[in-house]
N, CA, C and O atoms as a GROMACS GRO file, in nm:
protein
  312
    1UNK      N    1  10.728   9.216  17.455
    1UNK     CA    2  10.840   9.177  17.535
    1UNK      C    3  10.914   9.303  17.579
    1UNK      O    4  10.934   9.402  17.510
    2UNK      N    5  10.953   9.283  17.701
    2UNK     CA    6  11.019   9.415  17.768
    2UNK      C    7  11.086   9.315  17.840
    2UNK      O    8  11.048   9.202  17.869
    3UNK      N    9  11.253   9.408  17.878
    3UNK     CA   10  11.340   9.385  17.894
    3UNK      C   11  11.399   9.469  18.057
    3UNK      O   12  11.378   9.590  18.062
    4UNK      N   13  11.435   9.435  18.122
    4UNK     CA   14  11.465   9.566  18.253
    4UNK      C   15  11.631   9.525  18.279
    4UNK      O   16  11.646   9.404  18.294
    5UNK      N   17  11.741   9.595  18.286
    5UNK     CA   18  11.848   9.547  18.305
    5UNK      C   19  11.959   9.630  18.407
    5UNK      O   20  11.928   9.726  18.476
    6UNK      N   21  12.101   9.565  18.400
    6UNK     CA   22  12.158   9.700  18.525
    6UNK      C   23  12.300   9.712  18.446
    6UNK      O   24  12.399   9.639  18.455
    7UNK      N   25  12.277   9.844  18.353
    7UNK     CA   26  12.385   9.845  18.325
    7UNK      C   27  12.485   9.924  18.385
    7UNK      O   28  12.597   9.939  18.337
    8UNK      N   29  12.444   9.977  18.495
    8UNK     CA   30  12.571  10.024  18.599
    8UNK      C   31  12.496  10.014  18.733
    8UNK      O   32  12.386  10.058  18.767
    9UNK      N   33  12.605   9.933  18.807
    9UNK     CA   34  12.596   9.902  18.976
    9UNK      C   35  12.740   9.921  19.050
    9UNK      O   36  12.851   9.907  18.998
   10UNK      N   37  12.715   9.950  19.166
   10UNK     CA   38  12.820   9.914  19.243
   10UNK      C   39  12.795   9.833  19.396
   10UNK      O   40  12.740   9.728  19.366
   11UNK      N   41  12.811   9.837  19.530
   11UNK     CA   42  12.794   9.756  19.620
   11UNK      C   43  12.649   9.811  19.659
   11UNK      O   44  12.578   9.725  19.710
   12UNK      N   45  12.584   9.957  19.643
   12UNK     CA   46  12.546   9.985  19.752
   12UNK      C   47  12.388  10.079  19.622
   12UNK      O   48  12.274  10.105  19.661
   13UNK      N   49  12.445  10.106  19.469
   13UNK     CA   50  12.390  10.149  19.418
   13UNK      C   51  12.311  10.069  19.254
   13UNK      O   52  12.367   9.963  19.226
   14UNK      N   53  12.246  10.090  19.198
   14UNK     CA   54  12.208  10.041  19.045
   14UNK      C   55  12.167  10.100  18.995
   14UNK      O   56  12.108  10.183  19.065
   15UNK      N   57  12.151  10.123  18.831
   15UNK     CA   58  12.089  10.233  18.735
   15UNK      C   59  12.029  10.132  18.625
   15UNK      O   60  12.090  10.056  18.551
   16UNK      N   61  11.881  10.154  18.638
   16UNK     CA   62  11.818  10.050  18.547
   16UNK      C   63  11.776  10.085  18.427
   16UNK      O   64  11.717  10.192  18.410
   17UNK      N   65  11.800   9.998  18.325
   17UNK     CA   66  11.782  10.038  18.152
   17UNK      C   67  11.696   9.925  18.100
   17UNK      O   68  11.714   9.805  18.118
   18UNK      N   69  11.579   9.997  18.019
   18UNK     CA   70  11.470   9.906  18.008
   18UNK      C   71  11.488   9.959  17.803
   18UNK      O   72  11.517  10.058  17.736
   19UNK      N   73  11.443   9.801  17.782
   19UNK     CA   74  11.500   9.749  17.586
   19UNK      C   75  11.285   9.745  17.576
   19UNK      O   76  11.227   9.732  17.683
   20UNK      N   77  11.229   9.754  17.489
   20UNK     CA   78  11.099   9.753  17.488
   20UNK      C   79  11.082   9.671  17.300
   20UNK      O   80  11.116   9.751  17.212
   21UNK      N   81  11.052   9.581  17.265
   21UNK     CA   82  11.061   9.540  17.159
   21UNK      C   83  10.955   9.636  17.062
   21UNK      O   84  10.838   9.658  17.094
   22UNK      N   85  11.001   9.671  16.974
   22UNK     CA   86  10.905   9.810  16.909
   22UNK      C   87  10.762   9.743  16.897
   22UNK      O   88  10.670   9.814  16.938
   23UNK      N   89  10.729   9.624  16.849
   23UNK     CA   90  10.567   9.571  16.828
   23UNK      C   91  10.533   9.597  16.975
   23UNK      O   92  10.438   9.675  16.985
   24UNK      N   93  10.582   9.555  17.092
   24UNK     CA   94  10.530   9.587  17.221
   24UNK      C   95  10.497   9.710  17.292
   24UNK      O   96  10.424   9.725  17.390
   25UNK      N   97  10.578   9.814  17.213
   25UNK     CA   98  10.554   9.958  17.263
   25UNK      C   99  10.459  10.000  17.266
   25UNK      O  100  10.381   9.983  17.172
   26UNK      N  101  10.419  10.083  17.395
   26UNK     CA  102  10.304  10.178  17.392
   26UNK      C  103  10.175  10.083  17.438
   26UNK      O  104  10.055  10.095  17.416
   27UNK      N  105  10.248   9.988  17.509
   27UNK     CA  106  10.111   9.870  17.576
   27UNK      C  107  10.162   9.879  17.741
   27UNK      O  108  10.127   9.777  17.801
   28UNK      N  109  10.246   9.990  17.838
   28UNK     CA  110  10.310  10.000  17.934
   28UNK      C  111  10.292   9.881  18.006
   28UNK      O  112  10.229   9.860  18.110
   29UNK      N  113  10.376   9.784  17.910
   29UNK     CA  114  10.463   9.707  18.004
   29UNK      C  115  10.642   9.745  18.078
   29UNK      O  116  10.686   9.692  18.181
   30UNK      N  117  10.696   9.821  18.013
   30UNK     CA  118  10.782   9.915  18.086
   30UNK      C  119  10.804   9.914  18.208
   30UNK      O  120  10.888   9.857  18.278
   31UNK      N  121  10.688  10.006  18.235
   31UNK     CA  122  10.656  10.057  18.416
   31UNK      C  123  10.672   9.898  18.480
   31UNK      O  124  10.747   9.861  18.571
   32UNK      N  125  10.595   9.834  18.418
   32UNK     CA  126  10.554   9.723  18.512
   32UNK      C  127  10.688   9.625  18.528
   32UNK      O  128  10.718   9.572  18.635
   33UNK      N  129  10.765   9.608  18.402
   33UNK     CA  130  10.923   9.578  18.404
   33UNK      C  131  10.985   9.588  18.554
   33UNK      O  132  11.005   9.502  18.641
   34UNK      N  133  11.013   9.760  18.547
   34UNK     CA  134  11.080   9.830  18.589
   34UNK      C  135  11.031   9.817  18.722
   34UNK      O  136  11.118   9.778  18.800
   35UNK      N  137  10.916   9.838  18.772
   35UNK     CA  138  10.879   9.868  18.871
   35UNK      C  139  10.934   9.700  18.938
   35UNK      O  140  10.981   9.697  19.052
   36UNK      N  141  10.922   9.563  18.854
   36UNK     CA  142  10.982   9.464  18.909
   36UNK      C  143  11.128   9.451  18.936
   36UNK      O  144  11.166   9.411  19.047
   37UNK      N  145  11.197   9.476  18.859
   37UNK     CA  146  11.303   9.502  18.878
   37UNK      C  147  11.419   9.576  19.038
   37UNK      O  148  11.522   9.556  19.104
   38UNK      N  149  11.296   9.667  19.019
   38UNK     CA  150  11.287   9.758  19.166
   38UNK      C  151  11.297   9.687  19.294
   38UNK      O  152  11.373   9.682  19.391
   39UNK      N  153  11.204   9.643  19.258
   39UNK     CA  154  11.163   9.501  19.415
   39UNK      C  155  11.275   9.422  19.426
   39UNK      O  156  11.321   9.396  19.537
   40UNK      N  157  11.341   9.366  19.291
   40UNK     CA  158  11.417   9.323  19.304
   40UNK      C  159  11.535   9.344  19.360
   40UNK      O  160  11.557   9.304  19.474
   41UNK      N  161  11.614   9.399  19.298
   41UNK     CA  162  11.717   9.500  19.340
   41UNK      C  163  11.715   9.595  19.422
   41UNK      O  164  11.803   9.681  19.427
   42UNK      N  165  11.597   9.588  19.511
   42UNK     CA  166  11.586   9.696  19.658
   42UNK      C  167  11.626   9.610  19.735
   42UNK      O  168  11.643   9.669  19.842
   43UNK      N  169  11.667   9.435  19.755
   43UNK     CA  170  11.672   9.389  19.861
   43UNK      C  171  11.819   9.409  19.885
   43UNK      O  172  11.863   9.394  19.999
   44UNK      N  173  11.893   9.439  19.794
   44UNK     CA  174  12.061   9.425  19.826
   44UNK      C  175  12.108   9.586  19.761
   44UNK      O  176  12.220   9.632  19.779
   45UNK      N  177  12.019   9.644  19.697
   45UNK     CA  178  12.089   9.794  19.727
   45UNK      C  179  12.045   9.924  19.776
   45UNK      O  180  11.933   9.927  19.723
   46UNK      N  181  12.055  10.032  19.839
   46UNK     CA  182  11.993  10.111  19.856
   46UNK      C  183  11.934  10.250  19.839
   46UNK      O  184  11.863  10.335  19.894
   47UNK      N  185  12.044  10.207  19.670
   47UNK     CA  186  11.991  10.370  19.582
   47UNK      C  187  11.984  10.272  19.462
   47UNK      O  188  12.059  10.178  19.436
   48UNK      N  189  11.869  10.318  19.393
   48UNK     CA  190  11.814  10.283  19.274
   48UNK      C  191  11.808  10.407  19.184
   48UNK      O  192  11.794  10.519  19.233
   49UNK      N  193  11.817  10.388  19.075
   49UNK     CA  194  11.822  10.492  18.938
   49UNK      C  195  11.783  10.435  18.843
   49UNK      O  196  11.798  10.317  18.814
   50UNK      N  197  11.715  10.541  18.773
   50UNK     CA  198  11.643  10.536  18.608
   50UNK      C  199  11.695  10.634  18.546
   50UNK      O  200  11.679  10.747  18.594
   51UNK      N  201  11.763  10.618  18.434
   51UNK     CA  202  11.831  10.753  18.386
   51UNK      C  203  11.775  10.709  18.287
   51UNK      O  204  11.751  10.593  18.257
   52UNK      N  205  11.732  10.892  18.186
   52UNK     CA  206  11.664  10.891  18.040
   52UNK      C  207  11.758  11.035  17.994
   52UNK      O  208  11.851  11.084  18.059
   53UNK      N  209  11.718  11.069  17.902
   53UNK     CA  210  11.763  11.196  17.809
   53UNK      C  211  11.678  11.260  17.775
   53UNK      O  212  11.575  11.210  17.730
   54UNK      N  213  11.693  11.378  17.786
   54UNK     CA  214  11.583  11.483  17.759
   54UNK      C  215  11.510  11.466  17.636
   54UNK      O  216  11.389  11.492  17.631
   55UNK      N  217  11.591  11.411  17.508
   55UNK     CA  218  11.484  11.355  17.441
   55UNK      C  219  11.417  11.211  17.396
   55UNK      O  220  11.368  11.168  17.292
   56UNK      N  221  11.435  11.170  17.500
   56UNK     CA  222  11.370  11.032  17.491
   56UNK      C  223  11.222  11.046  17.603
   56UNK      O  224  11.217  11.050  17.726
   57UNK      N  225  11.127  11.049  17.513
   57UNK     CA  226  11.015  11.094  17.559
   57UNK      C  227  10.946  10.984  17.628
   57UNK      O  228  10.918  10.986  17.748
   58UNK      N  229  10.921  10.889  17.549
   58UNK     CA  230  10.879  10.740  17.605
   58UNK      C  231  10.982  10.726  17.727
   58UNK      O  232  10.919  10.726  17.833
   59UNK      N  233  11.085  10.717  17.741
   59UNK     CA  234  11.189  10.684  17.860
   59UNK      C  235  11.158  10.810  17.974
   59UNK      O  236  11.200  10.809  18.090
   60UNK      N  237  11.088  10.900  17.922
   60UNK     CA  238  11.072  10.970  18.058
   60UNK      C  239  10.918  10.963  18.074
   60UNK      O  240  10.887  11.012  18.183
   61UNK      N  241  10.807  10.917  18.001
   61UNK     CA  242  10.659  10.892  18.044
   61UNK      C  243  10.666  10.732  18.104
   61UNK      O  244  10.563  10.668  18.122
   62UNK      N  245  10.778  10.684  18.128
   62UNK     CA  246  10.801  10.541  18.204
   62UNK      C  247  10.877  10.586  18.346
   62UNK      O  248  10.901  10.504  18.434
   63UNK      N  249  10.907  10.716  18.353
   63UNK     CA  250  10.942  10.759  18.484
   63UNK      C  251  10.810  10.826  18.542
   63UNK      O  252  10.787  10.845  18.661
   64UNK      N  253  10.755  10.847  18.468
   64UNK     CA  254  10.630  10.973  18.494
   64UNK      C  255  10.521  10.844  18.558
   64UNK      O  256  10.472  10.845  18.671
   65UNK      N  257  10.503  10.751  18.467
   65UNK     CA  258  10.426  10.639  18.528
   65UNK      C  259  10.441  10.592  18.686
   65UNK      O  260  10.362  10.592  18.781
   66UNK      N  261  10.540  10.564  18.674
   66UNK     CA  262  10.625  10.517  18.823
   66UNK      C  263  10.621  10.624  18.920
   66UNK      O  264  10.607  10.571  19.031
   67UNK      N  265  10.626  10.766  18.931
   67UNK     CA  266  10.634  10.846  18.965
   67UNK      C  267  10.799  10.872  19.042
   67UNK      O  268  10.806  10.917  19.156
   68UNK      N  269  10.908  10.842  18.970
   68UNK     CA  270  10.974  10.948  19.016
   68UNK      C  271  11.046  11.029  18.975
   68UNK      O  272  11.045  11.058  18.855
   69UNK      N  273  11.138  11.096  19.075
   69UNK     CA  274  11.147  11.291  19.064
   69UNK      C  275  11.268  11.267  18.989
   69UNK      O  276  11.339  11.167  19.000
   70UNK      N  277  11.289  11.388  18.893
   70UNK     CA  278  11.438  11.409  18.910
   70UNK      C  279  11.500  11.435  18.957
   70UNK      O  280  11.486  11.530  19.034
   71UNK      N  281  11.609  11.369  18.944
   71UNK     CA  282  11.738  11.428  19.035
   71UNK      C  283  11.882  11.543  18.934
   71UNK      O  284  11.971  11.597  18.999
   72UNK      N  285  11.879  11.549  18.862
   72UNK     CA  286  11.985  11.582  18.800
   72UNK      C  287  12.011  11.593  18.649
   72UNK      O  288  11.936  11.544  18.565
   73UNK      N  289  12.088  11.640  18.629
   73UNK     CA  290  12.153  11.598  18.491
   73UNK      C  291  12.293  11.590  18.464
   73UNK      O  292  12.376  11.665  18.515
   74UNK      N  293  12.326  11.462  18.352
   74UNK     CA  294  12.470  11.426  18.359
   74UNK      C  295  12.550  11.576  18.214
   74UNK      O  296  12.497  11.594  18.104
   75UNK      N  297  12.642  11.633  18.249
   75UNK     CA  298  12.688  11.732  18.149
   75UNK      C  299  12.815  11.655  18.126
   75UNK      O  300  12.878  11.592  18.210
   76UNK      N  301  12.849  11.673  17.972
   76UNK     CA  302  12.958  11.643  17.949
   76UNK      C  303  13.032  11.742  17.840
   76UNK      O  304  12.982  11.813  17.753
   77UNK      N  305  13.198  11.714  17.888
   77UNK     CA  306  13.290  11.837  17.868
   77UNK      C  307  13.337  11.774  17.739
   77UNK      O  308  13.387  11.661  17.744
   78UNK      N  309  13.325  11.836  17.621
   78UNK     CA  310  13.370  11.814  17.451
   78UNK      C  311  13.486  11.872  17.414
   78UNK      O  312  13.526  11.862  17.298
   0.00000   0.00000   0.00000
């Protein structure tokens, strides 16, 4: 079981976060989640996002699948 969700949107943008139940891991259903999700949420917005962390390795070989680029990184002031 895989999960694809939007935990931040606004009118025009979304950032999608995918839950992967640990027995299901590593069978890339993920990509295939995500990549639905996509379809979905391309009809009413027109920037889509996948954000991961440099060390979340699985969360970035589910971008690598999909193929896309980075854009950035978020820094924060402590």
């Amino acid at each position: 079981m895989s999960i694809c969700f939007t935990p931040a949107s606004n009118a025009t943008a979304a950032e999608a976060g995918i839950w992967t139940r640990p027995d299901f891991r590593g069978k890339r259903l993920a990509p295939t989640v995500v990549a639905a999700w996509s379809q979905r949420e391309h009809r009413n917005k027109t920037v889509l996002f996948y954000s991961t962390t440099a060390d979340n390795h699985a969360s970035q070989s589910v971008a690598r699948a999909l193929g896309l680029t980075p854009l950035g990184w978020i820094w924060t002031a402590r």
